[in-house]
C-alpha positions as CSV (number, residue, x, y, z in Angstrom):
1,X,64.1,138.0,12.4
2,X,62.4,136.7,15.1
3,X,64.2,133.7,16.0
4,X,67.3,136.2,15.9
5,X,65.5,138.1,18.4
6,X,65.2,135.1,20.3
7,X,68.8,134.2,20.4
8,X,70.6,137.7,20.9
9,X,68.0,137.6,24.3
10,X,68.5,134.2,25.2
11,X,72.1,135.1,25.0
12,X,71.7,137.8,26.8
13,X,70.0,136.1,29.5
14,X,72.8,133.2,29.9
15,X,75.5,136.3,30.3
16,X,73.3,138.0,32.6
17,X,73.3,134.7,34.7
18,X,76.7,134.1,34.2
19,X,77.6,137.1,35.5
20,X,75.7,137.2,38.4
21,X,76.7,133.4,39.3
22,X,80.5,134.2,39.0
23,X,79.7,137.1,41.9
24,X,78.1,135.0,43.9
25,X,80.4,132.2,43.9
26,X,83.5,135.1,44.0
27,X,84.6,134.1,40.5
28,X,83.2,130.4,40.2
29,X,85.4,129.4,43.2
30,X,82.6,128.8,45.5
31,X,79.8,127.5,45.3
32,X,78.5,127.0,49.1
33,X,78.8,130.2,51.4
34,X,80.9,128.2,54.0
35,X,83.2,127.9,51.0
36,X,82.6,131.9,50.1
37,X,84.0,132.4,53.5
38,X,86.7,130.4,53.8
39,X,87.8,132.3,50.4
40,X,87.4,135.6,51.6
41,X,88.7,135.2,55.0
42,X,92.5,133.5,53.3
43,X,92.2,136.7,51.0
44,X,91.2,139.4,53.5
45,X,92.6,138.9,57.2
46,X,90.3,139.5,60.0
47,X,91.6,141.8,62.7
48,X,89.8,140.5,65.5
49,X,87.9,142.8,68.3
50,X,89.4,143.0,71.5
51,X,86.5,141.8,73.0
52,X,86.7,140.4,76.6
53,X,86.7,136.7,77.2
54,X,86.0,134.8,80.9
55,X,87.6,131.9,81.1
56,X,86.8,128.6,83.0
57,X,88.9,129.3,86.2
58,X,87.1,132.7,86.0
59,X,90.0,135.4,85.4
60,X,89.4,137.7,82.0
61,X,91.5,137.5,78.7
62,X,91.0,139.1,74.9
63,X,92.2,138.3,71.7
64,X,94.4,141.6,71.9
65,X,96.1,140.2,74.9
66,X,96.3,136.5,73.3
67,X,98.5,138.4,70.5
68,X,101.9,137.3,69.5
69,X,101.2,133.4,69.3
70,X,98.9,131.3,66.8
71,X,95.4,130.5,68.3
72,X,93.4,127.6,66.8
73,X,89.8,128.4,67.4
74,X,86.5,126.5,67.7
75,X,83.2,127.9,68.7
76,X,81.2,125.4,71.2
77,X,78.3,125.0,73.4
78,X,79.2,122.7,76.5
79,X,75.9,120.5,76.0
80,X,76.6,119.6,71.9
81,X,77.2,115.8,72.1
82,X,77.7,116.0,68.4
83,X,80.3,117.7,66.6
84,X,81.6,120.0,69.9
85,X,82.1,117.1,72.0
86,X,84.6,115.8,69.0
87,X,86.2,118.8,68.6
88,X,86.9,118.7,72.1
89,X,88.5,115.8,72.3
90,X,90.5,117.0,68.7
91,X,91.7,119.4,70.5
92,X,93.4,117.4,73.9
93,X,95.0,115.3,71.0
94,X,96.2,118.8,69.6
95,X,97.6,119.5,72.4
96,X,99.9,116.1,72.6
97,X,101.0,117.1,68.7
98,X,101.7,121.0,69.3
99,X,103.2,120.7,72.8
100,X,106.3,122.1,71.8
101,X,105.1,125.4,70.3
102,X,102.5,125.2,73.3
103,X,105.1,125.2,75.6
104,X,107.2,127.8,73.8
105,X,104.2,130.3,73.9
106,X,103.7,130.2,69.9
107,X,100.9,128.5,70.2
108,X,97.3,128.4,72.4
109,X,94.5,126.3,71.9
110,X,90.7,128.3,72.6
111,X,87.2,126.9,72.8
112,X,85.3,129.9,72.5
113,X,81.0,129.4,73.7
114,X,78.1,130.7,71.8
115,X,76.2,129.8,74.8
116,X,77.4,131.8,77.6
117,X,73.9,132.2,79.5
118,X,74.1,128.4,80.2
119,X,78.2,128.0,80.0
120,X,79.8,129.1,83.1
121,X,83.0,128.9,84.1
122,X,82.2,125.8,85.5
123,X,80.8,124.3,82.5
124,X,83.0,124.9,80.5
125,X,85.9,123.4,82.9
126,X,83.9,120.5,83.1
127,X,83.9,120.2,78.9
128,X,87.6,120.4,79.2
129,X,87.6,118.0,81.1
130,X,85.7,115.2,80.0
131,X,87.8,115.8,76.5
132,X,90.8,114.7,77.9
133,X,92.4,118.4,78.8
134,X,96.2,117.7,79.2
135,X,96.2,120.6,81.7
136,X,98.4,123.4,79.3
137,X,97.5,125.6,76.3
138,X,94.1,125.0,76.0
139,X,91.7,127.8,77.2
140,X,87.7,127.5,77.5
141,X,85.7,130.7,77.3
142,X,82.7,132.8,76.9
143,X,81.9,136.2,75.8
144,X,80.7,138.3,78.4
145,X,77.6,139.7,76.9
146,X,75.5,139.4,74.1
147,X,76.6,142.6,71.8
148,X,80.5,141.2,72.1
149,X,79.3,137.4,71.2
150,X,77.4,138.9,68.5
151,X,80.5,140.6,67.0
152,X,82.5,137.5,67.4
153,X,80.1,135.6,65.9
154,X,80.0,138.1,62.8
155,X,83.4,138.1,62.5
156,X,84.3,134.5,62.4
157,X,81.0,133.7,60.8
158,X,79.5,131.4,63.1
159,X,76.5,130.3,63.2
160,X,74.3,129.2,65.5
161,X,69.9,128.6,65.2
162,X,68.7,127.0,68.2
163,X,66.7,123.8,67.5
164,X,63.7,123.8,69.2
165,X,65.0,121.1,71.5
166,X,67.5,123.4,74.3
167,X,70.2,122.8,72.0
168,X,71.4,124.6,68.7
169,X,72.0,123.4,64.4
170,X,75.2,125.7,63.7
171,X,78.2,125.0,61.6
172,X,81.9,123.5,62.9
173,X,85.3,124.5,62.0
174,X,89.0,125.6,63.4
175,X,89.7,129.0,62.6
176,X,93.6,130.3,62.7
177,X,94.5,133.1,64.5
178,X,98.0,134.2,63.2
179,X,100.3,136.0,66.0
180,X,99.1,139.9,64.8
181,X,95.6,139.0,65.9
182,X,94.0,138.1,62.3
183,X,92.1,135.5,61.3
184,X,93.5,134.0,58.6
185,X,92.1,130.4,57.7
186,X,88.8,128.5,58.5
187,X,89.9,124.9,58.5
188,X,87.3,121.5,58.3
189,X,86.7,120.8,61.9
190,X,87.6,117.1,61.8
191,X,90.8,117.2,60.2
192,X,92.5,119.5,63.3
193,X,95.8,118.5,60.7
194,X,95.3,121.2,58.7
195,X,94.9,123.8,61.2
196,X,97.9,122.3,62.9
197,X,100.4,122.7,59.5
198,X,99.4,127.0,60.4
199,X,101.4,126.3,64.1
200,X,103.8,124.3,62.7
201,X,105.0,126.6,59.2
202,X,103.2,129.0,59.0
203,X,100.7,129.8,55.9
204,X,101.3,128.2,52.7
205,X,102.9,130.5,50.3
C-alpha cells in the first residue's frame, strides 16, 4: 500500500512539473525566454507607443509618424564594438538589398539607442557613419527621456545591464515593424536575411 502511495505521488509530482514546464515554455515551444518572446510577439502584435524619437541631424520623429512602411529595428549603443558595431554595418549592406522598397517609401531602416545620455545626435551620426551609411533610409535615434526609453525597452524587450566597465551586456536582434505600427517578428541579429524576407513578402502565412 505504500509503494502505491509512493507512485500515485510521484506521479503526481511529474504532472505537476509537467504542467508547470509546458507554461513556462508556452506549450514546450520554448525553452529560453528570448525564444518565449519571439513566440509571443509572432502571436500577439505589438502596437508600439508613439513615443518621440531625435534623430542624428537633430529634427524629431515617432513610430506613429514612421507608420505606413516596414521598419527593421535594432537597439544600439554608439560605443558597442561588439555585436552593435556589426549590426551597423548589416544594416548599410541592408540598405544596398532593400533599396528599392527604400526608395519607394515601403521600407526604413532605424537604429534606435538605449544610451541616449551619452548618444547625441552627433554620436549617433558618427556610428552611421563609420558603418558604411549609404546616405537613404536609414535613421539613428534616441529616446528623449528615460520613462519613454523605458517603455520602448518593455515593449520590444530589450535588455540592457551595464557592465561595470562604461559599457553594457544586453541582447541583439532585428525586430519588424509592419506598416500599421506593430511589431510583429524578432529576428537573429546576424542573419539581417530573415528580417529582410518581412520587406520583401510580407509575413509568412
Amino acid at each position: 500500500m505504500s509503494v502505491l502511495r509512493t507512485l500515485l505521488a510521484s506521479l503526481l509530482f511529474l504532472a505537476a512539473g509537467a504542467a508547470t514546464l509546458a507554461g513556462a515554455t508556452d506549450g514546450f515551444r520554448a525553452f529560453t525566454s528570448e525564444t518565449a518572446r519571439r513566440i509571443d510577439v509572432r502571436e500577439h502584435p505589438r502596437a508600439l507607443p508613439p513615443v518621440p524619437l531625435q534623430t542624428a541631424d537633430g529634427r524629431t520623429t515617432s513610430f506613429a509618424s514612421l507608420r505606413g512602411r516596414w521598419l527593421l529595428v535594432e537597439f544600439i549603443y554608439t560605443r558597442c564594438m561588439t555585436y552593435c558595431s556589426v549590426q551597423g554595418s548589416e544594416f548599410a549592406k541592408l540598405q544596398d538589398r532593400l533599396a528599392r522598397p527604400i526608395a519607394d517609401g515601403r521600407a526604413l531602416l532605424l537604429s534606435v539607442s538605449f544610451d541616449p545620455a551619452h548618444d547625441t545626435p552627433a554620436q549617433l551620426a558618427a556610428y552611421q557613419h563609420r558603418s558604411g551609411d549609404r546616405g537613404k533610409g536609414w535613421l539613428a535615434v534616441r529616446p528623449t527621456n528615460a520613462p519613454d526609453l523605458a517603455t520602448l525597452k518593455r515593449v520590444f524587450g530589450v535588455i540592457a545591464v551595464p557592465d561595470g566597465l562604461g559599457g553594457y551586456v544586453h541582447n541583439a536582434a532585428i525586430a519588424v515593424v509592419d506598416p500599421r505600427g506593430r511589431l510583429v517578428a524578432i529576428t537573429d541579429w546576424d542573419a539581417p536575411g530573415e528580417a529582410e524576407q518581412y520587406v520583401l513578402h510580407g509575413p509568412a502565412q
